[in-house]
KEKE-3310 file (N, C-alpha, C; in steps of 0.2 Angstrom, whole numbers, plus 5000, padded with zeros to 4 digits):
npx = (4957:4955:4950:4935:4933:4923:4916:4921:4920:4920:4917:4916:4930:4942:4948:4961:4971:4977:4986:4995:5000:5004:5003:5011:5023:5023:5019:5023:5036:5027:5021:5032:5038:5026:5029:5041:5040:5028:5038:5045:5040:5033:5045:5050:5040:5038:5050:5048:5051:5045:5036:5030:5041:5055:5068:5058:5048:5039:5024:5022:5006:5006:5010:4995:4993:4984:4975:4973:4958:4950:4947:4933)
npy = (5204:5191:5190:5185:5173:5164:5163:5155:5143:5128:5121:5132:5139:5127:5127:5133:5126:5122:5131:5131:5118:5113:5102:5098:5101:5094:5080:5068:5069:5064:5054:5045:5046:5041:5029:5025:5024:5014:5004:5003:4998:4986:4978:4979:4972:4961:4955:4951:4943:4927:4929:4934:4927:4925:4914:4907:4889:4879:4876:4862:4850:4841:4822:4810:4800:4786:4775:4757:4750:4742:4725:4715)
npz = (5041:5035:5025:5014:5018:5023:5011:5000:4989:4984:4971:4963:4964:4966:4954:4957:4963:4955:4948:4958:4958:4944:4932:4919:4923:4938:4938:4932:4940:4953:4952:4951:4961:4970:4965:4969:4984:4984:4979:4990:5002:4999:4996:5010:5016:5011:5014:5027:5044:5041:5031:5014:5003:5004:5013:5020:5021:5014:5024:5030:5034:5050:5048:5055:5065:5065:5075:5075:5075:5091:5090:5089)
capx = (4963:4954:4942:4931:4934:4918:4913:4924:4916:4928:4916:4919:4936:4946:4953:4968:4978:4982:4988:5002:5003:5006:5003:5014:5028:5025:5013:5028:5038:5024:5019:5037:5038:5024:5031:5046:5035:5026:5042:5051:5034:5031:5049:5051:5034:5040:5058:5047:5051:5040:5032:5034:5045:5063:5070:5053:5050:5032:5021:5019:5004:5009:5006:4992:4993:4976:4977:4968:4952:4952:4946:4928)
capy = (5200:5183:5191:5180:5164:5160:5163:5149:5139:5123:5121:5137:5141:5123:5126:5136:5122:5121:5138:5129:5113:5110:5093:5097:5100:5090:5076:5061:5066:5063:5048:5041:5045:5035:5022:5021:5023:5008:4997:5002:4997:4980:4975:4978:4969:4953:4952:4951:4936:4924:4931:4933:4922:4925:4910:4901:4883:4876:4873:4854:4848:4833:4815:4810:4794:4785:4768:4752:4750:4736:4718:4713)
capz = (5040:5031:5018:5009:5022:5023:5004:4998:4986:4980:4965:4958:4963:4965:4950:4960:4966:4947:4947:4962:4954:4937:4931:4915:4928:4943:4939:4930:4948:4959:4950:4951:4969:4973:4963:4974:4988:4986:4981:4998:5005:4996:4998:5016:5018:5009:5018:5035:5045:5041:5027:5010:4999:5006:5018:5021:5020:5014:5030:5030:5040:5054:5046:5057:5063:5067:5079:5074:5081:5093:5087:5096)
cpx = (4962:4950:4940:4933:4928:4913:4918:4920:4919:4924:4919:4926:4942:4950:4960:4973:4982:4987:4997:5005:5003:5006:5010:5021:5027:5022:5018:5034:5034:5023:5026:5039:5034:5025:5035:5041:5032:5032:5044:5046:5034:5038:5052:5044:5036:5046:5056:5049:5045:5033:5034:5038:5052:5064:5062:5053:5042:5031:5018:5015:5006:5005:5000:4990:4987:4978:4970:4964:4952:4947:4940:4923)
cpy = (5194:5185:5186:5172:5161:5161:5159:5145:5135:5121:5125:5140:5132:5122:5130:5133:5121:5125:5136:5124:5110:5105:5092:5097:5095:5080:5069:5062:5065:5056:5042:5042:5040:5028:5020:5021:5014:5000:4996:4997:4990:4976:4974:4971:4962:4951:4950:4944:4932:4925:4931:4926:4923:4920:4907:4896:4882:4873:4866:4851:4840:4826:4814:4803:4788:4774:4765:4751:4742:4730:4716:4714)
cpz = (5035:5029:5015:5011:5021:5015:5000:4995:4980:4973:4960:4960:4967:4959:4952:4962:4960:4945:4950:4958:4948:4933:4926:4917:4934:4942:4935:4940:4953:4958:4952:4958:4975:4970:4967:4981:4989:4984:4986:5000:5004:4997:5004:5018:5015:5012:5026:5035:5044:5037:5021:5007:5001:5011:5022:5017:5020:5020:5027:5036:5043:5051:5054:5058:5068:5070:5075:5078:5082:5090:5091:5093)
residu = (UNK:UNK:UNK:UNK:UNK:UNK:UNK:UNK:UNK:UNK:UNK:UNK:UNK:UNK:UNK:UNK:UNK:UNK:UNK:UNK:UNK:UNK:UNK:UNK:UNK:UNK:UNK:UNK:UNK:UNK:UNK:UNK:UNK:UNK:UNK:UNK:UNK:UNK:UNK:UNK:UNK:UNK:UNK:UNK:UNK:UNK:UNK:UNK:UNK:UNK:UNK:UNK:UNK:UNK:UNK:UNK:UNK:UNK:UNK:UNK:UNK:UNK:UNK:UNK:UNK:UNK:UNK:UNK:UNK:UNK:UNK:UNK)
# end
């Protein structure tokens, strides 16, 4: 049923995925898929609360305020 399973050798026959996928047809939509991919990705990740640049306010550390040492 599965000839030639264990004679597989990706050296000499990995050229066959070429045979499926076509660079000169699929390789600008793969490309721009990952494109959008990583927009959704990076603008969800910058809208998080508290994250990002949307509706945050520069963290200002608390004055600190230091008592006079006693007289003596």
């Amino acid at each position: 049923m599965f000839p030639n399973v264990f004679d597989y050798k990706p050296i000499e026959q990995d050229y066959r995925i070429w045979l499926v996928v076509n660079p000169s047809v699929w390789l600008m939509p793969i490309l721009f898929a990952v494109l959008l991919i990583a927009l959704v990705v990076h603008s969800y990740a910058i809208n998080l609360p508290g994250r990002g640049f949307a509706g945050t306010a520069p963290v200002v550390a608390p004055a600190v305020v230091v008592a006079p040492a006693p007289a003596g």
